[in-house]
C-alpha positions in Angstrom: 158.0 95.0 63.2 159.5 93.2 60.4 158.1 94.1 56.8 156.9 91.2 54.6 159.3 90.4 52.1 158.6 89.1 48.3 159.6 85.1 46.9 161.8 86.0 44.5 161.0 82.9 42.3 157.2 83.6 43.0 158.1 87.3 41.4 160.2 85.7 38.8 157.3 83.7 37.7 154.9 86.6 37.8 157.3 89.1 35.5 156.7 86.3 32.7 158.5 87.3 29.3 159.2 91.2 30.4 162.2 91.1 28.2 159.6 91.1 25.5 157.9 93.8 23.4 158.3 96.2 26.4 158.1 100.2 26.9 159.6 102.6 29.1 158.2 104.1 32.2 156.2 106.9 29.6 154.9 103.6 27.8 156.9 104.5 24.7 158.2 101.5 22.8 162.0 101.1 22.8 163.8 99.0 20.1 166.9 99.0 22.3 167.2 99.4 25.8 169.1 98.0 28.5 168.1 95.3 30.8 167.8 96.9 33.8 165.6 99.3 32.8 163.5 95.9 30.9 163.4 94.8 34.5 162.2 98.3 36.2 159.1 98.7 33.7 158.3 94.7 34.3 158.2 95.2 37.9 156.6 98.6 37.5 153.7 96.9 35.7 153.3 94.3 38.5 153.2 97.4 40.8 150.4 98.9 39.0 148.2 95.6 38.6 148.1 94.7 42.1 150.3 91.9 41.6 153.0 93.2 43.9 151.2 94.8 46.8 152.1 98.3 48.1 154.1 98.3 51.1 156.2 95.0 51.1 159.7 94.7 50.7 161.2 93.3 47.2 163.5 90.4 46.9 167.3 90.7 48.1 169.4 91.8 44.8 170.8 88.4 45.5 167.8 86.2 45.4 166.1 87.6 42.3 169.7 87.7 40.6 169.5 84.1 41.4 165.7 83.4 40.2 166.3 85.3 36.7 169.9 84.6 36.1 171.2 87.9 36.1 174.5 89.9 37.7 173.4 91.6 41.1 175.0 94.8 39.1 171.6 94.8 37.0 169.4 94.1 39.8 170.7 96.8 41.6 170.3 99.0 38.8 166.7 98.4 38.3 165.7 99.3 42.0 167.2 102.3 41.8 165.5 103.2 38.8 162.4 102.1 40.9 163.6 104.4 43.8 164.1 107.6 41.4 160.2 106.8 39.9 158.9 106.8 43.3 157.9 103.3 43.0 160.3 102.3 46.0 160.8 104.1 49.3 164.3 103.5 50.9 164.6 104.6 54.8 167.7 104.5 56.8 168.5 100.7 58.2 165.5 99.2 56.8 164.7 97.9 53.7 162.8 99.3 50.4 159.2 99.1 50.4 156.7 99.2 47.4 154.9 102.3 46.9 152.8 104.3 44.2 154.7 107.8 42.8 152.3 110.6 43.4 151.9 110.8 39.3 150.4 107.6 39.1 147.9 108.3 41.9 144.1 109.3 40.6 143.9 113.4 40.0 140.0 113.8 40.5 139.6 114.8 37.0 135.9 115.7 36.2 134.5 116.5 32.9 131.2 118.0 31.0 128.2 115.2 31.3 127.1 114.2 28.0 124.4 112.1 29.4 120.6 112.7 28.9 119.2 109.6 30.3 119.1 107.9 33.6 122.3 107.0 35.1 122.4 103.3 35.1 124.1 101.7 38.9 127.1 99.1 37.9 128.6 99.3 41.5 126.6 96.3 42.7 127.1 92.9 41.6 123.7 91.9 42.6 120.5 90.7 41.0 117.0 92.0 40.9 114.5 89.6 43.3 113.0 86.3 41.4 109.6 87.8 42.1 107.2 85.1 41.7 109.6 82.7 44.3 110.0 85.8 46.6 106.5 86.0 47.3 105.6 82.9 47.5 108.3 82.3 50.4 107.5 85.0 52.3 103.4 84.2 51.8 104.9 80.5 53.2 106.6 82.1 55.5 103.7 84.1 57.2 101.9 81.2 57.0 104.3 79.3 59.6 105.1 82.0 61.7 102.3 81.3 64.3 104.2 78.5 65.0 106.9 80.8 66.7 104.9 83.7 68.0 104.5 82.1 71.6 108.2 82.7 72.6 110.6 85.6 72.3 111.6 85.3 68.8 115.8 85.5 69.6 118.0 83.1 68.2 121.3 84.0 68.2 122.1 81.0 66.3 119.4 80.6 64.0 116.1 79.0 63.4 116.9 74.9 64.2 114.8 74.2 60.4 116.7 76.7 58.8 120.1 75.3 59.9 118.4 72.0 59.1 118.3 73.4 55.5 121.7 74.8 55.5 123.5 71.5 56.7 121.9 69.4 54.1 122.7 71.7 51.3 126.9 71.4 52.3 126.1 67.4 52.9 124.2 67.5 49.3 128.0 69.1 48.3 129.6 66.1 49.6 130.5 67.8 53.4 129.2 66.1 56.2 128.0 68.7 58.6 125.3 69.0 61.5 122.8 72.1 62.7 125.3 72.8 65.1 127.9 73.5 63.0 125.7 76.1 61.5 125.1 80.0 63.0 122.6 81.7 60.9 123.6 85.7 60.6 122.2 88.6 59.8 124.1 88.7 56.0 127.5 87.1 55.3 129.0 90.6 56.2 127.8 90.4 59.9 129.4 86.5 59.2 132.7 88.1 58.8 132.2 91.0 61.3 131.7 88.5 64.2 134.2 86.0 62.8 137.0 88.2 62.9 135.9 90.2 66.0 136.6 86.5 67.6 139.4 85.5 65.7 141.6 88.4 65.6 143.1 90.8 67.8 144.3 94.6 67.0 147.3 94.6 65.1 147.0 91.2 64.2 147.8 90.2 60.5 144.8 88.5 58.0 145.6 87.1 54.4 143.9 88.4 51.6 143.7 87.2 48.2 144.3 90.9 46.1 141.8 91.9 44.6 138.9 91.0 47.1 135.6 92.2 48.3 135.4 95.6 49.2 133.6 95.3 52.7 135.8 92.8 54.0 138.5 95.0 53.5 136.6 97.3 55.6 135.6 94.7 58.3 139.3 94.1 59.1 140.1 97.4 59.2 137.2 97.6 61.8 138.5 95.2 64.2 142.1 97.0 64.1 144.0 93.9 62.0 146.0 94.6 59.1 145.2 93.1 55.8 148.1 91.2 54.2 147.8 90.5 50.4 148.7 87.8 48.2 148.1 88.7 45.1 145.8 86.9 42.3 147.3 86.3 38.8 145.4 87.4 35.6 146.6 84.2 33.6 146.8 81.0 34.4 146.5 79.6 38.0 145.3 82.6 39.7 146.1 81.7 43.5 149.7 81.9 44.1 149.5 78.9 46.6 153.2 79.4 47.2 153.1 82.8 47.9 149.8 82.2 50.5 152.5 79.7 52.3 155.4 82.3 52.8 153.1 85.3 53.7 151.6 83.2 56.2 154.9 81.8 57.7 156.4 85.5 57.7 153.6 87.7 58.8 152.5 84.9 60.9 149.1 85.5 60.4 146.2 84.4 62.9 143.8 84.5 60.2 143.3 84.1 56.0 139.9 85.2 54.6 140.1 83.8 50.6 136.8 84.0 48.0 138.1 80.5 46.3 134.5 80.2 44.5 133.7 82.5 41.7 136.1 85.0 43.5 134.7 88.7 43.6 136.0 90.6 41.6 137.8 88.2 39.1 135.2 85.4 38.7 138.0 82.9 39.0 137.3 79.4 40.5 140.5 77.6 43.0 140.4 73.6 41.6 140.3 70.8 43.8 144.2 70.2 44.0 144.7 74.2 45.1 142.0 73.5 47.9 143.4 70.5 49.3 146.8 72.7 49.4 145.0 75.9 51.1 143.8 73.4 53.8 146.8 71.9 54.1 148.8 75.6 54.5 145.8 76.6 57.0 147.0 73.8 59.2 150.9 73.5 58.3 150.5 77.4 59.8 148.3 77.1 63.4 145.8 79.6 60.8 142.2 79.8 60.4 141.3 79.8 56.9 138.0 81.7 56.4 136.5 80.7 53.5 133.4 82.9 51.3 131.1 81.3 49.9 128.5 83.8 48.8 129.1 83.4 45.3 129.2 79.1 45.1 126.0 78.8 44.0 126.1 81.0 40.5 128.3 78.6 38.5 128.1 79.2 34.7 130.4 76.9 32.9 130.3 74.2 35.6 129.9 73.6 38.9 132.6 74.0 41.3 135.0 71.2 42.6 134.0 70.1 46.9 133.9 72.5 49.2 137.2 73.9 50.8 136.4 72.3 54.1 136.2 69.1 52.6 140.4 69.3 52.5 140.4 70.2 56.0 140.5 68.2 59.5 137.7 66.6 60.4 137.4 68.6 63.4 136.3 72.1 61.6 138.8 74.1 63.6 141.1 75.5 60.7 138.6 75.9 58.4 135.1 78.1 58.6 133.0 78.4 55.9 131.1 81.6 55.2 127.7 81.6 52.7 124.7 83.9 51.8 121.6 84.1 50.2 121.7 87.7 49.1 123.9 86.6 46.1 121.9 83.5 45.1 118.3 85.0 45.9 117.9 88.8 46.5 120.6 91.3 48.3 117.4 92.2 50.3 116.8 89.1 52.0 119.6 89.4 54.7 120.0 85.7 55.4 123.8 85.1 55.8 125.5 81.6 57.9 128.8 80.6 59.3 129.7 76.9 59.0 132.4 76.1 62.2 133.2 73.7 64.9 130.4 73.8 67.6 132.7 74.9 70.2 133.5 78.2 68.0 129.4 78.7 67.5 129.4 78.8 70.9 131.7 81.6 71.0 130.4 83.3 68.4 126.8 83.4 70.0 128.3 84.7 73.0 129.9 87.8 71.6 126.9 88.4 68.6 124.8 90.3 71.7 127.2 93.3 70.8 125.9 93.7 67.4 121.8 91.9 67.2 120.1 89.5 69.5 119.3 87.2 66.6 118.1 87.4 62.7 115.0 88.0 61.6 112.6 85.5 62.2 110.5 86.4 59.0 113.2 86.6 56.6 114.5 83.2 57.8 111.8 81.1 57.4 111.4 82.7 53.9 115.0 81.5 53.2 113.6 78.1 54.5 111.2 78.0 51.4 113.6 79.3 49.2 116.0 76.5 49.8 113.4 73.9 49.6 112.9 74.7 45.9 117.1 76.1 45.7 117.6 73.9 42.2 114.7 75.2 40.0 115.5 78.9 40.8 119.1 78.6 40.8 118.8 77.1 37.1 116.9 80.1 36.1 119.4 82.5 38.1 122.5 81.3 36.2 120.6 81.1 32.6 120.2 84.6 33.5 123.5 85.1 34.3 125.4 83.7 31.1 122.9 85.2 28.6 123.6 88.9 30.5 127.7 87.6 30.3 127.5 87.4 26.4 125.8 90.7 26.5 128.4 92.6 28.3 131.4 90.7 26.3 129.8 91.8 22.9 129.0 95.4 24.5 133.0 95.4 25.6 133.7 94.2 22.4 132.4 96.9 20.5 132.8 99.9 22.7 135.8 99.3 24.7 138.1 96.6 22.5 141.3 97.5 24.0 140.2 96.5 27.7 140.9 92.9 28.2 139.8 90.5 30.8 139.9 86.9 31.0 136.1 85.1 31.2 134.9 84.6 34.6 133.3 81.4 35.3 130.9 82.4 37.5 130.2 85.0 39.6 128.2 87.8 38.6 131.0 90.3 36.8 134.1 91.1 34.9 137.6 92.5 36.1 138.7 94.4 33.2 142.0 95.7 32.7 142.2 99.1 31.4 145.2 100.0 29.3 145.8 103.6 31.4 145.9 103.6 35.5 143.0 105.9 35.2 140.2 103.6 37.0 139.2 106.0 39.9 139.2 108.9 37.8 137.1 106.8 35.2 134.5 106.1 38.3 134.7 109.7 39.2 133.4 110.9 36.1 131.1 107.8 34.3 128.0 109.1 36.4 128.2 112.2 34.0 128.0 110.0 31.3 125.7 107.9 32.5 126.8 105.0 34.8 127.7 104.5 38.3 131.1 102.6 38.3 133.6 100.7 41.0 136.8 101.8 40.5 139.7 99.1 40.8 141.0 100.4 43.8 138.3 99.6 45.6 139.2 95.8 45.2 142.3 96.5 46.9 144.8 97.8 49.4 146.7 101.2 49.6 145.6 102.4 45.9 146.7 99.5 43.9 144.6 98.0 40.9 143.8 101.4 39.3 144.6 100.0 35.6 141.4 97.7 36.8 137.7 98.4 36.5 134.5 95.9 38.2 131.6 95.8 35.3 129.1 93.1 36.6 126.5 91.7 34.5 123.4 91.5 36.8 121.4 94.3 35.0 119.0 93.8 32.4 120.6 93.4 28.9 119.7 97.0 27.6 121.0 98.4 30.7 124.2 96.3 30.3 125.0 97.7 27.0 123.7 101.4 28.1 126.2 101.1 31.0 128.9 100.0 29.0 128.7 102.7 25.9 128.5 105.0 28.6 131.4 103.8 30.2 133.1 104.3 26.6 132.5 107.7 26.7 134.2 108.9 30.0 136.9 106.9 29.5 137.1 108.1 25.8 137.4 111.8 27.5 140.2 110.9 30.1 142.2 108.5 28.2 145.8 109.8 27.3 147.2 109.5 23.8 147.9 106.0 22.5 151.8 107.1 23.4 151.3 107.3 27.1 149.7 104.1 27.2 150.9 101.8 30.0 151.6 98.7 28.2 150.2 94.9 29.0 152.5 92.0 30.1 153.3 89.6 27.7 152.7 85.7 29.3 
């Protein structure tokens, strides 16, 4: 099988200014050094953030000698500084491949807890229930269910008033779609379970954007496919749309699952031009885009631009649309929903019997009520939301002012980059301190994204800032001098 192989002007672009202001592979500045070398630690640091993923091949010393206008000699010079850091392994007859050295792997370090309170959870990006609109849907709810006791209770498609609701709430978003285009699930993880359990076969190949969520990494690992990542940039426009393109043409990939709203973990939002492109590569490439929306409805600076199967063909076959009410309501309430072509509901109701006969009868006509009054309780969700935001930016900016991030615009967290690869060892020893953490490399694939750290801000303010001074303190007891810092790219 054919290893995926970098764009060398898409690398290009991502190396930015890495002539600049740079250090050496102990992070020590150099006033003189030679341009290979420059090179090595600029594509090091692209290593380490997750930019380049582990396990594809580099560009040909031709093509990125080419994109950055420099002699093959140096190109060739800087991979096999790469190769003697362990950051590329060479094999007989086939090209290098990106790896991590065993150094810059996590080493389990724990340390003495200096915590005496509770230990506060910052693993979830999820909010506490809106109490009073809770119970009064599910006192609603009991009140109609009567109405639905006389049968067997099974819909392996949903409640027809529920997928009422869901329809008119993509049409209110400017997306004309029916009931049956809609599949109501048990969560918008069981969505992606069944979708790629369809979709995909063992072995096949799905695009990722890199970082992503954590359990749908899991779920395509589940079904036997192999997750193929495209990485998302820290500055400026985040989705390498170019990069999505050649991944899918060389992997030729069945499948693409992206989080283009208020990604998780970066908070970033794709703009109208980058969605009419994603449909367009979906169909260009014969692949099924699969699109989350859990997080669409928890905007904070302003709402997001028409839904990505808006760009797509009329028919609903290249794209499917994923959403949830856990995010925008309560993680308890396990309402999730697929939006697809009626002829792939079909299939997906045929194969659901492996996993649950249907939803929750209760807990949808609760999410009924809740979506009859979405606007007023949404308003106070995101309220909440950007006042807890400014609390954990001034927290960071007091406690931890070296970390850096860029502001998410909705979402519920922060991806912060940490100026030492230690983000699972960080997450191994916070809870000593205090706070339950999700280490970087959780976001990601084979390791990468350990100089990254998750903090959402869904907790109550005091617990925000609790979490955070905590965090302070285990990473004040594993951080390495100022001198073995690894440094930050300069854009």
């Amino acid at each position: 099988m054919a290893i995926r192989v970098l764009n060398a002007t898409s690398m290009a672009r991502d190396l930015g200014r890495w002539r600049t202001d740079a250090e050496d592979a102990s992070g020590r500045k150099r006033k003189s050094r030679p341009t290979y070398r420059a090179l090595a630690d600029g594509i090091r640091l692209l290593i380490h953030d997750g930019r380049i993923p582990l396990g594809v091949g580099l560009p040909s010393e031709r093509d990125l000698s080419s994109a950055l206008d420099l002699s093959r000699t140096t190109i060739t010079s800087s991979y096999a500084v790469l190769r003697e850091e362990g950051y590329l392994i060479s094999k007989q007859g086939a090209r290098s491949t990106v790896a991590l050295p065993d150094m810059a792997k996590p080493n389990g370090l724990l340390v003495q807890s200096r915590s005496t309170g509770p230990v506060i959870d910052m693993s979830h990006a999820a909010m506490a229930a809106p109490t009073d609109a809770m119970l009064h849907a599910y006192n609603s709810a009991l009140q109609a269910l009567p109405a639905y006791l006389s049968n067997h209770g099974m819909e392996p498609i949903g409640l027809s008033v529920l997928r009422e609701s869901i329809a008119r709430r993509f049409v209110e978003r400017g997306l004309p779609t029916t009931p049956d285009q809609i599949m109501v699930t048990s969560g918008a993880q069981q969505a992606v379970r069944l979708l790629l359990g369809t979709l995909t076969s063992p072995g096949d190949r799905v695009l990722i954007d890199h970082p992503t969520y954590p359990n749908a990494l899991e779920a395509i690992r589940r079904v036997g496919a192999r997750p193929v990542p495209v990485p998302i940039r820290p500055e400026g426009e985040p989705w390498d749309l170019d990069g999505i393109r050649s991944a899918a043409r060389q992997t030729a990939s069945k499948v693409a699952y992206m989080i283009p709203d208020f990604h998780n973990p970066t908070g970033r939002c794709l703009p109208a031009d980058g969605r009419a492109e994603l449909a367009k590569i979906a169909r260009d490439t014969s692949m099924t885009l699969i699109v989350d929306e859990t997080m669409v409805d928890l905007w904070l600076d302003a709402p997001p631009p028409p839904p990505v199967a808006s760009f797509g063909r009329v028919s609903g076959t290249d794209v499917v649309t994923i959403g949830s009410a856990s995010k925008s309501y309560w993680g308890g309430l396990r309402i999730g929903w697929i939006r697809a072509n009626p002829s792939l509901i079909s299939r997906l109701a045929g194969s659901r019997a492996a996993h649950d006969l249907g939803t929750s009868v209760m807990d949808q006509l609760a999410a009924g009520f809740l979506l009859q009054d979405a606007d007023a309780i949404l308003d106070t969700r995101r309220d909440q939301l950007r006042e807890r935001r400014s609390v954990l930016e001034s927290a960071l900016a007091e406690h931890l002012p070296d970390w850096t991030y860029r502001r998410s615009t909705g979402g519920m967290s922060l991806w912060l980059q940490i100026p030492t690869p230690v983000s699972s060892a960080l997450a191994a020893t916070a809870p000593t301190f205090g706070a339950v953490l999700a280490a970087g490399p959780r976001f990601g694939v084979e390791g990468a994204f350990e100089r990254f750290l998750r903090l959402p801000y869904t907790r109550e303010p005091a617990e925000i800032t609790a979490a955070v001074v905590a965090t302070a303190s285990a990473y004040a007891a594993l951080a390495p001098s100022a001198d073995d810092r690894e440094p930050a790219l300069v854009f």
